[in-house]
PQR file of N, CA, C, O and H, with PARSE charges and radii, in Angstrom:
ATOM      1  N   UNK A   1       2.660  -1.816 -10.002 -0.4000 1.5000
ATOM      2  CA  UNK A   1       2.266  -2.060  -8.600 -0.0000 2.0000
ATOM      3  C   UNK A   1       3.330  -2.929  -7.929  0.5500 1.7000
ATOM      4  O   UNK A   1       3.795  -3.913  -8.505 -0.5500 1.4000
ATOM      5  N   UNK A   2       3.627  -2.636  -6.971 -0.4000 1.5000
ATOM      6  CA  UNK A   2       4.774  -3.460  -6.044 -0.0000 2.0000
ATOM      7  C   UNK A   2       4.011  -4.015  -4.891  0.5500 1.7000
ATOM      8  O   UNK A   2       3.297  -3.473  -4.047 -0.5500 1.4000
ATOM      9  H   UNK A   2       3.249  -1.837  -6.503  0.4000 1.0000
ATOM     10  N   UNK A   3       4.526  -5.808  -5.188 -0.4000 1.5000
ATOM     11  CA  UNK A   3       3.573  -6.537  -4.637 -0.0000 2.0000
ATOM     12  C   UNK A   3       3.806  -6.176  -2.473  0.5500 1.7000
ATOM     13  O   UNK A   3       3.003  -6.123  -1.542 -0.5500 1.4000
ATOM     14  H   UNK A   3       5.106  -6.248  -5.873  0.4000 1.0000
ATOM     15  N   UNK A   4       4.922  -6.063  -2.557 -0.4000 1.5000
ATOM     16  CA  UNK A   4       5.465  -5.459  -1.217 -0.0000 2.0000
ATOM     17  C   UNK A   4       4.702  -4.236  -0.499  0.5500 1.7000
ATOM     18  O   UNK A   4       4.500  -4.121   0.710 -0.5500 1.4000
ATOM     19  H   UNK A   4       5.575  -6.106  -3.314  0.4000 1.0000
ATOM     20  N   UNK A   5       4.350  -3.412  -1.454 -0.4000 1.5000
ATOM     21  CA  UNK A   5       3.765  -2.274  -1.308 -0.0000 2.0000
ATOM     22  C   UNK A   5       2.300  -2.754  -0.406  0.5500 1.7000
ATOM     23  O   UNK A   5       1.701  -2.573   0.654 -0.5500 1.4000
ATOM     24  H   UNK A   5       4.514  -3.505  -2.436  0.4000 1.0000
ATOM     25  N   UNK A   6       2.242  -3.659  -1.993 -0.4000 1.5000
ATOM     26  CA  UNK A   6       0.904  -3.559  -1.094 -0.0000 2.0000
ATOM     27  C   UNK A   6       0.242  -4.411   0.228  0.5500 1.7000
ATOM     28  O   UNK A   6      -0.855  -4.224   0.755 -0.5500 1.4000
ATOM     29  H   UNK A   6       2.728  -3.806  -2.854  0.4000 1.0000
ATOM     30  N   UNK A   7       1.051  -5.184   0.500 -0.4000 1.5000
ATOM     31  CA  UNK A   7       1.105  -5.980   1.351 -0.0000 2.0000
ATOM     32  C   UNK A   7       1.268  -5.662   2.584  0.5500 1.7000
ATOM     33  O   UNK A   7       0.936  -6.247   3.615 -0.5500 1.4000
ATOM     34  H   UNK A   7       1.942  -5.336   0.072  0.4000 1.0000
ATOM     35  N   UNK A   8       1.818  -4.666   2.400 -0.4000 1.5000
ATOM     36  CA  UNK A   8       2.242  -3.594   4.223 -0.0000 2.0000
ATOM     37  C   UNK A   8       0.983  -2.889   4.032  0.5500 1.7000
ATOM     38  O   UNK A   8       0.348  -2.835   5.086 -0.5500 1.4000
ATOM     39  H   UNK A   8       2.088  -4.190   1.563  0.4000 1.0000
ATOM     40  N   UNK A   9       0.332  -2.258   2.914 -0.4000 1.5000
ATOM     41  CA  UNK A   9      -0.958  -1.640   3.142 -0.0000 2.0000
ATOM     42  C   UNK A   9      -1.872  -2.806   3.581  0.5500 1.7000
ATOM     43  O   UNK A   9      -2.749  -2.347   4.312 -0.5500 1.4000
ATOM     44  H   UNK A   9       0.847  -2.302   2.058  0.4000 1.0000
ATOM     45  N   UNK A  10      -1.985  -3.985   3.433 -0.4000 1.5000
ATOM     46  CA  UNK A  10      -2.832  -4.486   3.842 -0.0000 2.0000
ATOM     47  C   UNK A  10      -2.596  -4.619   5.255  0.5500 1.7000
ATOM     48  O   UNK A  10      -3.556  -4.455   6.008 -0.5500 1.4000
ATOM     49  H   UNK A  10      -1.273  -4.358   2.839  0.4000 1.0000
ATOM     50  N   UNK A  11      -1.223  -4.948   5.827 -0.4000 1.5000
ATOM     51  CA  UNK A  11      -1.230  -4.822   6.833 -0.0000 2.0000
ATOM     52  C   UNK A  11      -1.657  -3.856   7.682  0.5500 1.7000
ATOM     53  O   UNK A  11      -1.844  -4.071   8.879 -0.5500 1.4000
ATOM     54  H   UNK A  11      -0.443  -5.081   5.215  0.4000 1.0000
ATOM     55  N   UNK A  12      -1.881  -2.479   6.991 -0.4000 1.5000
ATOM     56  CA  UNK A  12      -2.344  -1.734   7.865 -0.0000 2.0000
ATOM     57  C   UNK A  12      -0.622  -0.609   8.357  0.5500 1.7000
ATOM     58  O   UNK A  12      -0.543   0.251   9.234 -0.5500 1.4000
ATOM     59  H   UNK A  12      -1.729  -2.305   6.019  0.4000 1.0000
ATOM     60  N   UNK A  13      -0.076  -0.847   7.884 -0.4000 1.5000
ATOM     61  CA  UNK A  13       1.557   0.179   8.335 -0.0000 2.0000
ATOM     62  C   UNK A  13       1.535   1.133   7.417  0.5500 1.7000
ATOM     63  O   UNK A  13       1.586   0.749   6.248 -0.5500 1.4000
ATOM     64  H   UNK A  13      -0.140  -1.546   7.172  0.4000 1.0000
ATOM     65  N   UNK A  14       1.451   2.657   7.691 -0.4000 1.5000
ATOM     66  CA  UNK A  14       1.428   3.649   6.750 -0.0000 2.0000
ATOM     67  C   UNK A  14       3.024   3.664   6.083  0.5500 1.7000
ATOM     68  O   UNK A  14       3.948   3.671   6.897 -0.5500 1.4000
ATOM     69  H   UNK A  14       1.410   2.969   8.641  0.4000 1.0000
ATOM     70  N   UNK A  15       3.311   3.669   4.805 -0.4000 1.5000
ATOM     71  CA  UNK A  15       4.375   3.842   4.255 -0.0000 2.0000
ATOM     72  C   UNK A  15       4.585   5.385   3.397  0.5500 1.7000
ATOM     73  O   UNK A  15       4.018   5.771   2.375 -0.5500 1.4000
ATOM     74  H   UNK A  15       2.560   3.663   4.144  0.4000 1.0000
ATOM     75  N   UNK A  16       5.544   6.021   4.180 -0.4000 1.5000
ATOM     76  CA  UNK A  16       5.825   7.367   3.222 -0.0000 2.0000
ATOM     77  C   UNK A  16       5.731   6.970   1.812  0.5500 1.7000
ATOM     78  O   UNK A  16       5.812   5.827   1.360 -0.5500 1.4000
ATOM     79  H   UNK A  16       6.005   5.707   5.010  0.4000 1.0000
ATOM     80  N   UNK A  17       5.478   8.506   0.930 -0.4000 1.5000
ATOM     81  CA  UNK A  17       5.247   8.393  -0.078 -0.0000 2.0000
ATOM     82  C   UNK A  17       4.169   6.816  -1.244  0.5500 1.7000
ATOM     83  O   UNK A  17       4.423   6.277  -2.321 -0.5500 1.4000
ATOM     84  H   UNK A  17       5.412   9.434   1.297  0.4000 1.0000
ATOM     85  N   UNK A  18       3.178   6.680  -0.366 -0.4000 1.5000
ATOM     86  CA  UNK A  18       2.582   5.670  -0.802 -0.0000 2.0000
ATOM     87  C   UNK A  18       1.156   5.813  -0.274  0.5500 1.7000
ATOM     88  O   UNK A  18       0.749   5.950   0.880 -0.5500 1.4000
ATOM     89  H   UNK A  18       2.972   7.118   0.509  0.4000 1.0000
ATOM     90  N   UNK A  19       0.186   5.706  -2.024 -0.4000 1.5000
ATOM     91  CA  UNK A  19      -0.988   5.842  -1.544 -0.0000 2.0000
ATOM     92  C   UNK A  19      -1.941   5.195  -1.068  0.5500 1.7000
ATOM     93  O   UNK A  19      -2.371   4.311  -1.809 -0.5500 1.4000
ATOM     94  H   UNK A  19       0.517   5.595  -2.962  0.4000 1.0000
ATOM     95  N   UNK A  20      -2.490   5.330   0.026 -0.4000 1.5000
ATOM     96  CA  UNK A  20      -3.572   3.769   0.172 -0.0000 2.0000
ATOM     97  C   UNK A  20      -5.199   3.950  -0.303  0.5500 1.7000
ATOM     98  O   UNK A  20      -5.874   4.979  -0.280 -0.5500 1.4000
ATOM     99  H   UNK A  20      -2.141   6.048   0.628  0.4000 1.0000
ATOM    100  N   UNK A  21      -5.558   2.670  -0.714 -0.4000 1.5000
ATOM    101  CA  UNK A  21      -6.932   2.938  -1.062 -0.0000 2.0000
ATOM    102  C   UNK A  21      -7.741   1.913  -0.548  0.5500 1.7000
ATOM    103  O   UNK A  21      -7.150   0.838  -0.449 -0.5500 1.4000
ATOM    104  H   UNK A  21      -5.010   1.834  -0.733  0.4000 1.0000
ATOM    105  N   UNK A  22      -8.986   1.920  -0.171 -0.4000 1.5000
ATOM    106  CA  UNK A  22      -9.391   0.924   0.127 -0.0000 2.0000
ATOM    107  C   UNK A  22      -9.506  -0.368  -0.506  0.5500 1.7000
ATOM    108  O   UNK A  22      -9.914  -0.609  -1.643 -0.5500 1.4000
ATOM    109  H   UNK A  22      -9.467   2.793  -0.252  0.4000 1.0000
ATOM    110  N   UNK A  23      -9.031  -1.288   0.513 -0.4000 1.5000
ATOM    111  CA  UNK A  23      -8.679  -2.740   0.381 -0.0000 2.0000
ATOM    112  C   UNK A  23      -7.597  -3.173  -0.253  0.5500 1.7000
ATOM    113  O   UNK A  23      -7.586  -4.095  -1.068 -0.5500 1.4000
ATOM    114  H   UNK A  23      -8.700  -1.092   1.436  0.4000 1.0000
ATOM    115  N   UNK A  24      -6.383  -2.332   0.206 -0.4000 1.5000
ATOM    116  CA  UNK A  24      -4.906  -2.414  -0.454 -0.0000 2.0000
ATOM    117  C   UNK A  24      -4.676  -2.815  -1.894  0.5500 1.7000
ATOM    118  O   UNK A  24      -3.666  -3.406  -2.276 -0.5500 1.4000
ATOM    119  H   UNK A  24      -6.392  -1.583   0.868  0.4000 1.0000
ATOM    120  N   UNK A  25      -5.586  -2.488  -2.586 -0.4000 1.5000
ATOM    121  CA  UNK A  25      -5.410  -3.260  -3.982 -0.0000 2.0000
ATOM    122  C   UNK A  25      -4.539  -2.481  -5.113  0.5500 1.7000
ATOM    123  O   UNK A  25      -4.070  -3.105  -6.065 -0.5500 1.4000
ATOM    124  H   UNK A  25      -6.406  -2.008  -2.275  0.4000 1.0000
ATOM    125  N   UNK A  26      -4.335  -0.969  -4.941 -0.4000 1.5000
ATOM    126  CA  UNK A  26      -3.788  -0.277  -5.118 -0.0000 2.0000
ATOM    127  C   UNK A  26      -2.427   0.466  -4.268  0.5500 1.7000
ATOM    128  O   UNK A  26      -2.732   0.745  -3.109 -0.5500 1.4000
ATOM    129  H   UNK A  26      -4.716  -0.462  -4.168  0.4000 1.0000
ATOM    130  N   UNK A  27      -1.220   0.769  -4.587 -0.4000 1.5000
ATOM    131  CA  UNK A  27       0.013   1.221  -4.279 -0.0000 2.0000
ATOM    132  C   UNK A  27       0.484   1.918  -5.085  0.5500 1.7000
ATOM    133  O   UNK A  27       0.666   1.329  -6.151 -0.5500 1.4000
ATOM    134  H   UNK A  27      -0.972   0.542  -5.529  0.4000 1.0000
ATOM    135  N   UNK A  28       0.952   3.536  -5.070 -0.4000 1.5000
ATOM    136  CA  UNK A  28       1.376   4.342  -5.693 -0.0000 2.0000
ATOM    137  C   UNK A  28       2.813   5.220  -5.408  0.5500 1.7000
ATOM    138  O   UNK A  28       2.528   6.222  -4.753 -0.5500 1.4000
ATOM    139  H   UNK A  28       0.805   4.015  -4.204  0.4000 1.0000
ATOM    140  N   UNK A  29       4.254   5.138  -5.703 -0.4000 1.5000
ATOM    141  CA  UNK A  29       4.532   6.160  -4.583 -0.0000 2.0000
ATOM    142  C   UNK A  29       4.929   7.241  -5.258  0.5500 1.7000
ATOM    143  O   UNK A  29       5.238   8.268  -4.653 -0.5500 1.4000
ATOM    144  H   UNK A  29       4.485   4.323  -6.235  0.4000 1.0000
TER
END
């Protein structure tokens, strides 16, 4: 998990190739 990753998901910014799940706790790309 890339702590970066998920941190823009929490923010709410869709990132190509990256999956979101609810409550950013998860990041996949």
């Amino acid at each position: 998990m890339d702590a970066d990753a998920c941190l823009v998901i929490e923010v709410g910014d869709p990132q190509p190739g990256n999956l979101n799940l609810v409550g950013g706790e998860f990041a996949a790309n």
